[in-house]
PDB file of N, CA, C and O in Angstrom:
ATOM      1  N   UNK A   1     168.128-120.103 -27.635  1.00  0.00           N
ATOM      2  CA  UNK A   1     167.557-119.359 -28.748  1.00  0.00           C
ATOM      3  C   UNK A   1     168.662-119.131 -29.775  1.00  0.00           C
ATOM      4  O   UNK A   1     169.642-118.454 -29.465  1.00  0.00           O
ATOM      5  N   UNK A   2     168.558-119.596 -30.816  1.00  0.00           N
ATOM      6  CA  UNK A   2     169.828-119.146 -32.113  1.00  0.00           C
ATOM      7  C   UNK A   2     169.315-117.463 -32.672  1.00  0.00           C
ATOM      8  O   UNK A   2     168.429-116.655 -32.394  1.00  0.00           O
ATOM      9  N   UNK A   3     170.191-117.539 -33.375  1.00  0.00           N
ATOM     10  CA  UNK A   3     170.506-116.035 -33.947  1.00  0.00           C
ATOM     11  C   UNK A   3     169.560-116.001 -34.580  1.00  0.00           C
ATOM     12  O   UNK A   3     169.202-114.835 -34.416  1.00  0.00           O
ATOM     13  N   UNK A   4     168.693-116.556 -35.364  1.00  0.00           N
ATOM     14  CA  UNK A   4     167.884-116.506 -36.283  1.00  0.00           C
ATOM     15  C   UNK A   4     166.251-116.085 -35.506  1.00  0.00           C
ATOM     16  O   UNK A   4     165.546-115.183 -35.958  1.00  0.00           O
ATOM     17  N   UNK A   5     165.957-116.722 -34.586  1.00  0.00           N
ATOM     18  CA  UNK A   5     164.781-116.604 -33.658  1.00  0.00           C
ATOM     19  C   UNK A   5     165.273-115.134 -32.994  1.00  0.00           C
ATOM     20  O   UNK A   5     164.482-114.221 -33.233  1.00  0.00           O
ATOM     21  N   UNK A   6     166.227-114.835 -32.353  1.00  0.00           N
ATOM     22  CA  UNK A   6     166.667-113.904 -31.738  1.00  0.00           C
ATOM     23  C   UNK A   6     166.382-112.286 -32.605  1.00  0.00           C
ATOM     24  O   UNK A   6     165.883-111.234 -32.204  1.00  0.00           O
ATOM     25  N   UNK A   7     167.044-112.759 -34.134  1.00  0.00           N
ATOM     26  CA  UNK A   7     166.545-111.626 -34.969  1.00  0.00           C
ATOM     27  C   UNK A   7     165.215-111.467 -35.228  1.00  0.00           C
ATOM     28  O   UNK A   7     164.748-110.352 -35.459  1.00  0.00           O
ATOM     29  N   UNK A   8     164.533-112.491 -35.215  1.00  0.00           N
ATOM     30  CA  UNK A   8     162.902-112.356 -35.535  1.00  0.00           C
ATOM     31  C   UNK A   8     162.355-112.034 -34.335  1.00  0.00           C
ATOM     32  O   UNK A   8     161.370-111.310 -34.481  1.00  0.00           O
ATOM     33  N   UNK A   9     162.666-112.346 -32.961  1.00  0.00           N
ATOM     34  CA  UNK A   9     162.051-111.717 -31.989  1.00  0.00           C
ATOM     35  C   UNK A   9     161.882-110.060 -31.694  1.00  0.00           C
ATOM     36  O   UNK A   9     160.926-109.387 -31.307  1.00  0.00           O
ATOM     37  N   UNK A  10     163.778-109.608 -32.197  1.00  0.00           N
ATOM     38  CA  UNK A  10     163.604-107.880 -32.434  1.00  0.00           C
ATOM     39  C   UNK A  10     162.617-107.921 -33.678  1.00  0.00           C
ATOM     40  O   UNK A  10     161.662-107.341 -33.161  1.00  0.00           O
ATOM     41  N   UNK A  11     162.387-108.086 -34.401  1.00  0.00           N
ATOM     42  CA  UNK A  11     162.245-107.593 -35.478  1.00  0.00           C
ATOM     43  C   UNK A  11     160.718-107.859 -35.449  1.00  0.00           C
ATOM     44  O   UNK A  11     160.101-107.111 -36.207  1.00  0.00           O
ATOM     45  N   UNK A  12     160.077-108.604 -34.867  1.00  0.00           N
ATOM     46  CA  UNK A  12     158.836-108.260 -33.808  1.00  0.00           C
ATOM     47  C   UNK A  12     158.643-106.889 -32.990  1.00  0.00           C
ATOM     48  O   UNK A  12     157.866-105.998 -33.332  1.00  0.00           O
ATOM     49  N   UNK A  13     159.317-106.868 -32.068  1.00  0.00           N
ATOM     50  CA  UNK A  13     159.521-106.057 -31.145  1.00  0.00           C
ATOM     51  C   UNK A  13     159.065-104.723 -31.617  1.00  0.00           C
ATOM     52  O   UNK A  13     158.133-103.958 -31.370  1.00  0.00           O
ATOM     53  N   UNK A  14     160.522-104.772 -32.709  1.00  0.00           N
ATOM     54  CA  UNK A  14     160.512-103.279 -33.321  1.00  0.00           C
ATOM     55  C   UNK A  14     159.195-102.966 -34.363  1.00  0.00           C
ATOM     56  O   UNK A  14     158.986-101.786 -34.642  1.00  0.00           O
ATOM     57  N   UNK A  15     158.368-103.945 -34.898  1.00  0.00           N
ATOM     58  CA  UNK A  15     157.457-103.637 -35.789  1.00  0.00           C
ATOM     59  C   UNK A  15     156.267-103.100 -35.093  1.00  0.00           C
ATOM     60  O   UNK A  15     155.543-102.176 -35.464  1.00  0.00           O
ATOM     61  N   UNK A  16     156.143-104.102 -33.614  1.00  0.00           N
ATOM     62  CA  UNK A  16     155.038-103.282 -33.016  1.00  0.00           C
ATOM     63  C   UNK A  16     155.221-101.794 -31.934  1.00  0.00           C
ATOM     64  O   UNK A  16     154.339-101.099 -31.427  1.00  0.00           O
ATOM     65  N   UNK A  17     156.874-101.666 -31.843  1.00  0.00           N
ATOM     66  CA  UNK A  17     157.219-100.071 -31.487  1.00  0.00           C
ATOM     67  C   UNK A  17     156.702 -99.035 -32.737  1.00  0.00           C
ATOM     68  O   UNK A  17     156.354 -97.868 -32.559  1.00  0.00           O
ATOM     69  N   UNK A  18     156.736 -99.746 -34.047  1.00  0.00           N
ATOM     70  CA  UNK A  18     156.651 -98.877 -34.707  1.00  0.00           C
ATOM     71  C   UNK A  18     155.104 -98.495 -35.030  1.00  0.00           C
ATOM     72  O   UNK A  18     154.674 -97.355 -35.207  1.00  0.00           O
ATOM     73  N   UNK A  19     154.588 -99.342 -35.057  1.00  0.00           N
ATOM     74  CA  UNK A  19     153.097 -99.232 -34.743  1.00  0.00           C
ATOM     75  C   UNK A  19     152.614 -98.362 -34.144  1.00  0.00           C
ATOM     76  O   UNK A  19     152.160 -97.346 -34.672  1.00  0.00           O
ATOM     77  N   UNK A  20     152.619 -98.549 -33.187  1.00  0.00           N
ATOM     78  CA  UNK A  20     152.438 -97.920 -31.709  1.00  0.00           C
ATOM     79  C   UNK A  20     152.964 -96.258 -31.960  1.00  0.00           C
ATOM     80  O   UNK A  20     152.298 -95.343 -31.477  1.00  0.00           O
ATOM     81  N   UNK A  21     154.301 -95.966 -32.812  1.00  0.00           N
ATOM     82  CA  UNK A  21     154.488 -94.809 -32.986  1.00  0.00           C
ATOM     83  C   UNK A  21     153.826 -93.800 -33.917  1.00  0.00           C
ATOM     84  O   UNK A  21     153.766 -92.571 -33.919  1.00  0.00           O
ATOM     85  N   UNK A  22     153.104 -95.267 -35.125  1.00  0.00           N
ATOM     86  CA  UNK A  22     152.382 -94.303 -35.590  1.00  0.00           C
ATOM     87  C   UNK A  22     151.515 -94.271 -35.767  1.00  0.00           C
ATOM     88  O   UNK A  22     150.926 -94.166 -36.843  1.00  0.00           O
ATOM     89  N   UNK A  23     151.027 -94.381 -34.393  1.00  0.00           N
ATOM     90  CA  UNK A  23     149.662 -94.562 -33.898  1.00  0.00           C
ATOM     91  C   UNK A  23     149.129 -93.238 -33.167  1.00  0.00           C
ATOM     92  O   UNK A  23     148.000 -92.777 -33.005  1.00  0.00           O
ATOM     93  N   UNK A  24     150.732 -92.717 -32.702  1.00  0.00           N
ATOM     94  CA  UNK A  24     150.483 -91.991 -31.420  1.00  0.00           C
ATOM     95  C   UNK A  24     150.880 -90.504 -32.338  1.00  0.00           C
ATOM     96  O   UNK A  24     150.743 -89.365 -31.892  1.00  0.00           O
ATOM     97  N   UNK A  25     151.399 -90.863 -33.714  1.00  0.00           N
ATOM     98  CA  UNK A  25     151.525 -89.474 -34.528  1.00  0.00           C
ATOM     99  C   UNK A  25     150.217 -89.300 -35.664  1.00  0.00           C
ATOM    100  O   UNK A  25     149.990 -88.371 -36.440  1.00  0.00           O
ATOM    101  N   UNK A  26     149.772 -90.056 -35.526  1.00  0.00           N
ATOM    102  CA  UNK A  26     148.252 -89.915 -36.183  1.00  0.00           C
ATOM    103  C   UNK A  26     147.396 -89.111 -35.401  1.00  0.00           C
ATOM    104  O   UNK A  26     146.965 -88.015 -35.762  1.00  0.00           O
ATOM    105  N   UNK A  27     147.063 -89.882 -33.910  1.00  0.00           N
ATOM    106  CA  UNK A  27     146.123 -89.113 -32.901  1.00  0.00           C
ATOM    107  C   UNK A  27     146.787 -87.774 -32.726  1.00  0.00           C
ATOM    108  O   UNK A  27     146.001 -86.864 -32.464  1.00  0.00           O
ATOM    109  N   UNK A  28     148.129 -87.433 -32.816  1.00  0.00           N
ATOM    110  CA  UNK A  28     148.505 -85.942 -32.583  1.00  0.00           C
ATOM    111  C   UNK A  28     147.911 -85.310 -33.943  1.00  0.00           C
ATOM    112  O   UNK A  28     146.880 -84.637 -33.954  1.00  0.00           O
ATOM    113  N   UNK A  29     148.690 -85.608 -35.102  1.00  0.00           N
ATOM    114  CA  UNK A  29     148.301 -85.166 -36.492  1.00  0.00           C
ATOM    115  C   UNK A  29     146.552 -84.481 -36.447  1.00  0.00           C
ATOM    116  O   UNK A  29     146.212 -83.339 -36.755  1.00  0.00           O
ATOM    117  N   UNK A  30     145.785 -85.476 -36.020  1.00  0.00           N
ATOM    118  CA  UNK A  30     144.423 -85.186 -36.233  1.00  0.00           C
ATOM    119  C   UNK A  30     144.180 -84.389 -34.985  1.00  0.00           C
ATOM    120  O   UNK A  30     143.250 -83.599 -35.155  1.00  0.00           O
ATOM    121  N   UNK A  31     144.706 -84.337 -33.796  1.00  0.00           N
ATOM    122  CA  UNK A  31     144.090 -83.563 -32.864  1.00  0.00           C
ATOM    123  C   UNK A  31     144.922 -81.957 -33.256  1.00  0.00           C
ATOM    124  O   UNK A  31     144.721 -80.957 -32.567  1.00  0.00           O
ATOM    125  N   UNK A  32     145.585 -81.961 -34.118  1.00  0.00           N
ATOM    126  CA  UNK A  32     146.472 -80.460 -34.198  1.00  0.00           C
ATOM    127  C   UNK A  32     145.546 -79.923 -35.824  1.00  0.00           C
ATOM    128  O   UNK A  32     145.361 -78.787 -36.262  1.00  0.00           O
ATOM    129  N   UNK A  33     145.145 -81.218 -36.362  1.00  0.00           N
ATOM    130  CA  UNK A  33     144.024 -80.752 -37.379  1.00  0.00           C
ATOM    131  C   UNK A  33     142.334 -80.033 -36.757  1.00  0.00           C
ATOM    132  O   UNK A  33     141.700 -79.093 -37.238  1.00  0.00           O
ATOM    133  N   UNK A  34     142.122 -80.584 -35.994  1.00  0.00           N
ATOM    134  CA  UNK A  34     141.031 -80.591 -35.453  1.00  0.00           C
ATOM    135  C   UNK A  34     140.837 -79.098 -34.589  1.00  0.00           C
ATOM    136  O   UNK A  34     139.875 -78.386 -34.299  1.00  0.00           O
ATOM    137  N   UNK A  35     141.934 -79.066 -34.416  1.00  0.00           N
ATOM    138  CA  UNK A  35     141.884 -77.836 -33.011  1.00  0.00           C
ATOM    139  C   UNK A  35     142.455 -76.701 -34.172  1.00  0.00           C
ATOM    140  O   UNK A  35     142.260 -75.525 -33.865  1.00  0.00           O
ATOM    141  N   UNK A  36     143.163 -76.970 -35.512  1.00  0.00           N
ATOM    142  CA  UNK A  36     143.211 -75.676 -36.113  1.00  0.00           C
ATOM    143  C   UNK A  36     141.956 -75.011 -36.662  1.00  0.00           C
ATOM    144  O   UNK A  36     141.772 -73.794 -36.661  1.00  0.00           O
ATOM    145  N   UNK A  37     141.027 -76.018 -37.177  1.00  0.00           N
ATOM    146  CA  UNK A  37     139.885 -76.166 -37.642  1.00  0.00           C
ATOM    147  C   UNK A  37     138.676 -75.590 -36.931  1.00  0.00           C
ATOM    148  O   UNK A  37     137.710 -75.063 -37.482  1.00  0.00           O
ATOM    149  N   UNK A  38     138.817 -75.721 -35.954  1.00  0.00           N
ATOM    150  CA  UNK A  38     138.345 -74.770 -34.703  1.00  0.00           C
ATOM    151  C   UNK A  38     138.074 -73.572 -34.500  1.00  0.00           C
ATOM    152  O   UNK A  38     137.079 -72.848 -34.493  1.00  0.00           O
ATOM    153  N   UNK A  39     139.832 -73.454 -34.232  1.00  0.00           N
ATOM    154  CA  UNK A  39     140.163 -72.129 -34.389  1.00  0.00           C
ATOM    155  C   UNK A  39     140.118 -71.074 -35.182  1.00  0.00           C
ATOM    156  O   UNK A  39     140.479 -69.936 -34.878  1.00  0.00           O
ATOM    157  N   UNK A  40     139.635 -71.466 -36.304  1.00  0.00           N
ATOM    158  CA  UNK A  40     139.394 -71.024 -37.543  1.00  0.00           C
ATOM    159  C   UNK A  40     139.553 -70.835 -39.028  1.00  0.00           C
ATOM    160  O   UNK A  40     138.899 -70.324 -39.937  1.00  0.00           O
ATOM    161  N   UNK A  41     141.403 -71.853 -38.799  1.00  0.00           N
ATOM    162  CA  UNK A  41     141.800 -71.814 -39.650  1.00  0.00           C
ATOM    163  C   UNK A  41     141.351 -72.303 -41.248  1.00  0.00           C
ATOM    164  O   UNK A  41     141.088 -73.503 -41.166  1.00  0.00           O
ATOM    165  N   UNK A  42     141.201 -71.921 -42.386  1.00  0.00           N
ATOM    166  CA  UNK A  42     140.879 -72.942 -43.088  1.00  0.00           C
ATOM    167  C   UNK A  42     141.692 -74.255 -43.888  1.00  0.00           C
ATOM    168  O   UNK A  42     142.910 -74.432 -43.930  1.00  0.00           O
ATOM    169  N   UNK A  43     140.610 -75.109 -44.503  1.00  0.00           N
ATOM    170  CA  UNK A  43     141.441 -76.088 -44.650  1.00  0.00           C
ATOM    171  C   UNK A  43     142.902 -76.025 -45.201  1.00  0.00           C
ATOM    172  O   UNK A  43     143.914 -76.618 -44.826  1.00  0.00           O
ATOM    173  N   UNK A  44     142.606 -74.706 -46.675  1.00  0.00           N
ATOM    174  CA  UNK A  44     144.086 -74.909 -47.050  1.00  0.00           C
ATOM    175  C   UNK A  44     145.489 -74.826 -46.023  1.00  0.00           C
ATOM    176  O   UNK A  44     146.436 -75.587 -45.826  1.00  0.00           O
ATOM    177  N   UNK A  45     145.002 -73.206 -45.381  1.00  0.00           N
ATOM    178  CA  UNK A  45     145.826 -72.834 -44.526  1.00  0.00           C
ATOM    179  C   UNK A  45     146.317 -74.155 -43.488  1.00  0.00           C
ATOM    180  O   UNK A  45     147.531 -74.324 -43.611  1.00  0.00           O
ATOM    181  N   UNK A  46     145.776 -74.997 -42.637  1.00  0.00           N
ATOM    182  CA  UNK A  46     146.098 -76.333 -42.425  1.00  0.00           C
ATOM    183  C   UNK A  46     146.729 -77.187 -42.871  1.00  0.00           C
ATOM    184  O   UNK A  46     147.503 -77.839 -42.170  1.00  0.00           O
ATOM    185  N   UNK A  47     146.553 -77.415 -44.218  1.00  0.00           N
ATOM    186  CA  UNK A  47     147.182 -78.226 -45.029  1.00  0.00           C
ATOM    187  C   UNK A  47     148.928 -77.642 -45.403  1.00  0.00           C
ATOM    188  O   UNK A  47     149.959 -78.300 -45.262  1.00  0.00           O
ATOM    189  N   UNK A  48     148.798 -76.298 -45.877  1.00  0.00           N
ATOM    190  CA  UNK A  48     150.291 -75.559 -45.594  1.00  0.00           C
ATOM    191  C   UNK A  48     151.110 -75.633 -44.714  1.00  0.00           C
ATOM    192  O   UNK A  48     152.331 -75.481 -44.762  1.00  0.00           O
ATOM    193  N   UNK A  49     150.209 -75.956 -43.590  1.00  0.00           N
ATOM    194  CA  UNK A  49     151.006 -75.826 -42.043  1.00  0.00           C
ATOM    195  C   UNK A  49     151.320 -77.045 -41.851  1.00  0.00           C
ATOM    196  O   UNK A  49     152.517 -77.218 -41.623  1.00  0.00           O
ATOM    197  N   UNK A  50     150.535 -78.149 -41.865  1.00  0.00           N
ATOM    198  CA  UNK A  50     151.050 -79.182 -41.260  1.00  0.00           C
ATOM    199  C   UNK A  50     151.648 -80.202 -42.976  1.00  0.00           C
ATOM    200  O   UNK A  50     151.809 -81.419 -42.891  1.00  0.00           O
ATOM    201  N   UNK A  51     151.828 -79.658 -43.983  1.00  0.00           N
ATOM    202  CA  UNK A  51     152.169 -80.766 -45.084  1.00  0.00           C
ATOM    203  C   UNK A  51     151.143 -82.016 -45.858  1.00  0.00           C
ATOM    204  O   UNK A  51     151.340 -82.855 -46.737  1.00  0.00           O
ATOM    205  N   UNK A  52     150.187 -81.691 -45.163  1.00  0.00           N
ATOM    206  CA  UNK A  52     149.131 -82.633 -45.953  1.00  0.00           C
ATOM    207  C   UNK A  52     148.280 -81.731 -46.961  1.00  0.00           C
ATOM    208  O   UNK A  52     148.138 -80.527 -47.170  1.00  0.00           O
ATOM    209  N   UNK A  53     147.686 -83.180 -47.586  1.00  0.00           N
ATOM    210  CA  UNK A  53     146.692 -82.294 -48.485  1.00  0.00           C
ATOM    211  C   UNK A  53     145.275 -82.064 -47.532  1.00  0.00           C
ATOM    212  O   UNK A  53     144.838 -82.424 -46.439  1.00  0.00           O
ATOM    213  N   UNK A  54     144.788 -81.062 -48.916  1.00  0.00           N
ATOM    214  CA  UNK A  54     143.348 -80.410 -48.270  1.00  0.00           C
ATOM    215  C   UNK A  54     142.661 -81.530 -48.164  1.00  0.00           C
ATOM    216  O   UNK A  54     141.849 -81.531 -47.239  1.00  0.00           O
ATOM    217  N   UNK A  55     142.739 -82.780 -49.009  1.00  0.00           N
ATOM    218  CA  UNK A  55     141.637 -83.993 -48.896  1.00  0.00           C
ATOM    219  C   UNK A  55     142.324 -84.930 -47.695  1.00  0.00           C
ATOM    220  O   UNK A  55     141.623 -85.834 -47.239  1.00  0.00           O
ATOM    221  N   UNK A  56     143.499 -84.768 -47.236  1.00  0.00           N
ATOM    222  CA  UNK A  56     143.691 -85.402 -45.987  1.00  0.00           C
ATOM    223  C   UNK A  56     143.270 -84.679 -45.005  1.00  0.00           C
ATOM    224  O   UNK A  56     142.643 -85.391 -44.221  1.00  0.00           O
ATOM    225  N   UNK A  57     143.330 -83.350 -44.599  1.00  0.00           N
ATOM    226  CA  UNK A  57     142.735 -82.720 -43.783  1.00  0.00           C
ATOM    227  C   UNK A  57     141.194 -82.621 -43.226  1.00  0.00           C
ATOM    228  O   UNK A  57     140.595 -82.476 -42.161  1.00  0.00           O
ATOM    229  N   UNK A  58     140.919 -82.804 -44.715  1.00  0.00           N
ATOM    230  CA  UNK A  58     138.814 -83.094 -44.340  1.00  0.00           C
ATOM    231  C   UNK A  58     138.665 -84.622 -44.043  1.00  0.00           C
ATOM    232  O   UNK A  58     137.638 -85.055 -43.521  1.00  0.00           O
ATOM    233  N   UNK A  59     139.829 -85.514 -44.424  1.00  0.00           N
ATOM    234  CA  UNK A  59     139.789 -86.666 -43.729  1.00  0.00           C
ATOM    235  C   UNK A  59     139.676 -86.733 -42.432  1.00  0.00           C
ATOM    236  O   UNK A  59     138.875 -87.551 -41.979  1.00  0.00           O
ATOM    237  N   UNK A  60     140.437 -85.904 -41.532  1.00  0.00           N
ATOM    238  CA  UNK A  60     140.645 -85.716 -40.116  1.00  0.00           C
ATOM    239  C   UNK A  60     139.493 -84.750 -39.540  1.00  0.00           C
ATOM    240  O   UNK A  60     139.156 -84.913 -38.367  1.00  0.00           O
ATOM    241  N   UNK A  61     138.906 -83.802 -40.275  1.00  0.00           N
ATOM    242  CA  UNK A  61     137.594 -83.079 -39.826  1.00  0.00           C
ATOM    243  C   UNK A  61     136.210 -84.314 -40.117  1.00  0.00           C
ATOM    244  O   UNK A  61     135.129 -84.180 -39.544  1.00  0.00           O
ATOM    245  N   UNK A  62     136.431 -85.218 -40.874  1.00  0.00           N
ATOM    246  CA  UNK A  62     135.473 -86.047 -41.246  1.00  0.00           C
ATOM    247  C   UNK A  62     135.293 -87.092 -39.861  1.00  0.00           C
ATOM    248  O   UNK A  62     134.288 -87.495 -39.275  1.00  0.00           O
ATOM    249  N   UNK A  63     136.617 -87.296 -39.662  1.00  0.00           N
ATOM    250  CA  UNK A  63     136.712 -88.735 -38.230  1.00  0.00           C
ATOM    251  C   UNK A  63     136.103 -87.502 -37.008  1.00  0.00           C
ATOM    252  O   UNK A  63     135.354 -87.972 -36.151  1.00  0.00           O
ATOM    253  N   UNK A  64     136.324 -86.400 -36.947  1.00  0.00           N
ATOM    254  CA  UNK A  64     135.551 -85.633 -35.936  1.00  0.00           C
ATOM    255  C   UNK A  64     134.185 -85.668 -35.243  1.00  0.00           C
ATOM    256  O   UNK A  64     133.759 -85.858 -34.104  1.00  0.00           O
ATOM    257  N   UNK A  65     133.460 -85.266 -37.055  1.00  0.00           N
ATOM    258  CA  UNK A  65     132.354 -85.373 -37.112  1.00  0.00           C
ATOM    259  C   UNK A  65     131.566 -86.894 -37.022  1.00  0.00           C
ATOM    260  O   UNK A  65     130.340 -86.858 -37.125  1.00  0.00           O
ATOM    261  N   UNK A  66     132.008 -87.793 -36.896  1.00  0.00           N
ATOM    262  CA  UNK A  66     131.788 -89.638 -36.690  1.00  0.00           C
ATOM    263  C   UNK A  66     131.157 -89.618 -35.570  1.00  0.00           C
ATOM    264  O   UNK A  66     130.801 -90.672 -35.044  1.00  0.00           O
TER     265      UNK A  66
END
């Protein structure tokens, strides 16, 4: 294998680690949306807390309701 295949094999590797990572911070993101939402919080208050906007947040109450 030369250097060149060798770099494209990490560089594979690492694209689908990264995937995968933010894959697994999405499903948290929306399950920490979901369960504030619950709890009672409202959207803004959510959106303060976790850094998104209010229209990303009803994004994540929207995939709920699906």
């Amino acid at each position: 294998m030369t250097s060149i295949e060798r770099k494209r094999a990490f560089a594979v590797e690492f694209c689908e680690m990264t995937r995968e990572k933010r894959a697994r911070l999405e499903r948290s993101t929306r399950h920490i949306v979901q369960a504030s939402l619950k709890a009672g919080l409202s959207v803004e208050e959510v959106a303060d807390h976790t850094g998104l906007t209010p229209e990303e947040v009803e994004a994540h109450r929207e995939e709920k309701e699906e």
